[in-house]
C-alpha positions in Angstrom: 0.0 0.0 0.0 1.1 3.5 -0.8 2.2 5.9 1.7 0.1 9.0 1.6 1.7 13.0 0.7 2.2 15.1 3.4 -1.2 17.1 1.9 -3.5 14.5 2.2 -5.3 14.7 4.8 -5.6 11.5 7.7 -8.6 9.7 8.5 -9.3 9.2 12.5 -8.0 5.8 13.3 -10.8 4.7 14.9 -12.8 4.7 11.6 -10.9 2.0 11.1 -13.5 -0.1 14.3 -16.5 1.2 12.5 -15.9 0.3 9.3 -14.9 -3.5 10.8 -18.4 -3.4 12.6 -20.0 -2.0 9.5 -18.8 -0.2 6.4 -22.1 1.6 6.1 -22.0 3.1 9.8 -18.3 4.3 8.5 -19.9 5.7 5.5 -22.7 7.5 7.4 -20.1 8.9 9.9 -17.1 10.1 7.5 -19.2 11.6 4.9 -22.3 12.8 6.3 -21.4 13.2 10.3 -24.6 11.0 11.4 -24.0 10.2 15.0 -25.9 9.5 17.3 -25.6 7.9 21.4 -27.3 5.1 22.9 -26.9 3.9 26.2 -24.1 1.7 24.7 -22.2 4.5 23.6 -22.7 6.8 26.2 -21.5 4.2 28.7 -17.9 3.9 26.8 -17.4 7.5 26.4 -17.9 8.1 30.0 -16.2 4.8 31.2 -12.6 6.0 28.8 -13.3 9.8 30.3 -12.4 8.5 33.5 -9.8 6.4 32.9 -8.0 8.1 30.8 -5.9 11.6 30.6 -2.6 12.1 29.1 -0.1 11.4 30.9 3.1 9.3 31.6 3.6 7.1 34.0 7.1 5.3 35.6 6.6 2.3 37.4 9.8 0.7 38.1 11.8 0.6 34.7 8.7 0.6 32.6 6.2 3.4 31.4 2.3 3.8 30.7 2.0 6.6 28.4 -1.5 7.4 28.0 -3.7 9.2 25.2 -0.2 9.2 22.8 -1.1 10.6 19.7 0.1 8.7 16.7 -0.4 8.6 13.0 0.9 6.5 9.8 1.2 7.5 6.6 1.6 4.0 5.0 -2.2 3.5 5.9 -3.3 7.3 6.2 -4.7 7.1 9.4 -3.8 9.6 13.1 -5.6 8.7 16.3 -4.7 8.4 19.6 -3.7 5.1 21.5 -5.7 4.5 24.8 -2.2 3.3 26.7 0.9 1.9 25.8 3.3 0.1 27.7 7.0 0.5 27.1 8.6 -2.3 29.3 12.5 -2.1 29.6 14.6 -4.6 27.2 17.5 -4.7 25.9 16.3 -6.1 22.4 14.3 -2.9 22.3 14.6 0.3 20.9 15.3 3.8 22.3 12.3 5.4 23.4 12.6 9.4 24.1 10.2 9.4 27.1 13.0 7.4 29.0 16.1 5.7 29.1 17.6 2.8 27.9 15.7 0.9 25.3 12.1 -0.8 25.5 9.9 -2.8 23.8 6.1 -1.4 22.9 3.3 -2.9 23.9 -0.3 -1.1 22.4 -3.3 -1.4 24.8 -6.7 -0.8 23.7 -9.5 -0.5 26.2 -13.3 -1.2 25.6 -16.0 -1.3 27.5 -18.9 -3.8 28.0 -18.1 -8.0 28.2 -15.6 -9.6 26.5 -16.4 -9.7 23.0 -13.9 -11.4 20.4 -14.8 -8.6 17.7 -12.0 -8.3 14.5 -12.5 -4.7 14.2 -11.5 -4.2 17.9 -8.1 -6.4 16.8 -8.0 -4.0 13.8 -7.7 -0.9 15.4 -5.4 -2.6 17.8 -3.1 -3.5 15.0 -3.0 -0.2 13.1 -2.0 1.4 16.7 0.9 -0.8 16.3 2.0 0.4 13.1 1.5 3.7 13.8 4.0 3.1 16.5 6.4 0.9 14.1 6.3 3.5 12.0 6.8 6.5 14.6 9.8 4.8 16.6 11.0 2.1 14.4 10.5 -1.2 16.3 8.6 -3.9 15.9 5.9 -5.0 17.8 4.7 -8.5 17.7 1.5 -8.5 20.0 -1.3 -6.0 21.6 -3.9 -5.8 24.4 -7.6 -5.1 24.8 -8.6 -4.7 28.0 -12.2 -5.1 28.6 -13.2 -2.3 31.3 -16.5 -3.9 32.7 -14.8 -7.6 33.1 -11.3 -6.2 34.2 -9.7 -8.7 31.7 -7.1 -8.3 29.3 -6.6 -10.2 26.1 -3.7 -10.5 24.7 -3.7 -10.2 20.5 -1.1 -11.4 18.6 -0.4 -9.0 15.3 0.3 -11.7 12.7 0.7 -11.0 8.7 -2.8 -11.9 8.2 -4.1 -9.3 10.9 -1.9 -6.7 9.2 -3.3 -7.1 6.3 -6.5 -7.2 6.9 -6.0 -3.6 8.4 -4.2 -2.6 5.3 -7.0 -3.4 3.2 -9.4 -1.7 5.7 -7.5 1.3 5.3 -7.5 0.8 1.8 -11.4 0.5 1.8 -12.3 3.4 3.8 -9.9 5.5 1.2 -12.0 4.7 -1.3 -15.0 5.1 0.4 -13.8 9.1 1.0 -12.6 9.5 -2.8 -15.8 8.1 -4.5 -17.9 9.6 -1.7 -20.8 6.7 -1.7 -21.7 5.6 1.4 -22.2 1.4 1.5 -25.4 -0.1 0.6 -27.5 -1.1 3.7 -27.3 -4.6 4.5 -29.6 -5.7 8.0 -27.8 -7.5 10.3 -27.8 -8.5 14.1 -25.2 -6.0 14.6 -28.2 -3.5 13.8 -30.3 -3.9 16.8 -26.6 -2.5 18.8 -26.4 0.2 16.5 -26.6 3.8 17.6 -27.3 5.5 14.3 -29.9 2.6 13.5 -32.6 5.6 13.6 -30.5 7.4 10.6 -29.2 4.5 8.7 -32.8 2.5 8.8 -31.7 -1.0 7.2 -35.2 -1.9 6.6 -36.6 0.7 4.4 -37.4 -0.5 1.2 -35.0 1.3 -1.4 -38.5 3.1 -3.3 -39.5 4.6 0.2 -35.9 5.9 0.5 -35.8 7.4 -2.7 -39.6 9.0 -1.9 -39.0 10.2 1.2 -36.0 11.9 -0.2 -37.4 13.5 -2.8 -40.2 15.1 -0.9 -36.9 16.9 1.6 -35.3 17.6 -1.4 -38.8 19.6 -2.5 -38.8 20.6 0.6 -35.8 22.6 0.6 -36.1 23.6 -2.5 -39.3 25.6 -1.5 -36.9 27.1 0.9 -34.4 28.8 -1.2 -37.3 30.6 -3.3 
C-alpha cells in the first residue's frame, strides 16, 4: 500500500472499528457526520473519560503513556492510543520518554463484556504500526482490556491481521474519494447500533428514494 503525501489529509483511526463493525455506519459517519448515542455509547465515552488523561507514568523501569497521539502515513490514518506500555529490554529500541531501550506494547480499552470482535483487533493492529512506523520497532502483540470484566486479552499482530488492516485502510480511502456511502445490508449488529434511527436498514430502497425526494422539494421551496 502507498504511503500518503504530506497534503492528504488522515482519517481518524478509529474509523478503522466502525468500518470493521459496519462499512455503512463508517460511510454514514465520514461523509455525512450522522451520529448519534445510545446507552451503549454513552456508557464507553464516560467509562474511557475517566480512565483516561494524558499522561506518563514510571513504574519501576517501565512506562504507561497514556492518550499518545500517533499517526501512519503508510495506511493514512492519526488517532490516539488508549495506553501503551513500554517495558524495559535490551532487544528494544530507544524510546525518548526514557532511558535505555524498551519494547512497545499497544493497549486498547473497551468497554462492556468480552467480546472477540475483528475490528477491535483491527484498530489494535494499526496502533501498532502507527508506533512501528513512529519509533522504528517492531511489535509483535497487543492488548484489549475489557473495562467492565477487568480482563485483558492478549492479540497477537500476525501477517494476516496486518493485512487485513491494510486493506481496511485501503477500503475506507476509497470510500472518502468516491464519496458513496455502502449499501445497507440488515444484520444482528443493527439492533446494537446507535445510528440505526439514521441509517434504517429496513426501508425499502422506493421509500428511501420518496422520502428523499419530498426533503429535497422541501428545501427547494426554501431557497425561493
Amino acid at each position: 500500500m502507498q504511503n500518503f503525501s504530506d497534503d492528504q489529509e488522515l482519517f481518524p483511526l478509529s474509523w478503522l472499528s466502525q468500518y470493521g463493525y459496519c462499512p455503512r455506519r463508517c460511510g454514514l459517519l465520514a461523509l455525512e457526520q450522522v451520529w448519534e448515542e445510545n446507552a451503549e455509547t454513552a456508557s464507553g465515552r464516560v467509562q474511557h473519560q475517566r480512565v483516561h488523561t494524558a499522561r506518563v507514568e514510571h513504574k519501576g523501569n517501565d512506562i504507561f503513556l497514556y492518550e499518545l497521539s500517533v499517526y501512519s502515513r503508510t495506511l493514512g490514518v492519526s488517532g490516539k492510543c488508549d495506553c501503551i506500555e513500554a517495558n524495559a529490554s535490551p532487544d528494544g529500541v530507544v524510546f525518548p520518554y526514557g532511558e535505555g531501550k524498551y519494547q512497545l506494547y499497544p493497549v486498547e480499552y473497551k468497554h462492556g463484556t468480552v467480546r472477540q470482535e475483528e475490528e477491535y483487533h483491527i484498530q489494535l493492529c494499526a496502533q501498532a504500526i502507527c508506533l512501528e512506523e513512529q519509533f522504528g520497532c517492531s511489535i509483535p502483540k497487543g492488548a484489549i482490556f475489557y473495562i467492565n470484566a477487568h480482563r485483558r486479552d492478549e492479540v497477537a499482530l500476525t501477517d494476516n491481521l496486518r493485512q487485513k488492516t491494510i486493506e481496511t485502510a485501503k477500503k475506507i480511502r476509497e470510500l472518502l474519494s468516491q464519496e458513496t456511502i455502502p449499501v445497507e445490508k440488515y444484520s444482528a449488529k443493527c439492533k446494537r447500533c446507535s445510528i440505526l434511527p439514521a441509517c434504517q436498514p429496513r426501508w425499502k430502497h422506493s421509500a428511501k428514494k420518496y422520502c428523499q425526494s419530498l426533503w429535497d422539494m422541501a428545501l427547494a421551496e426554501e431557497e425561493r
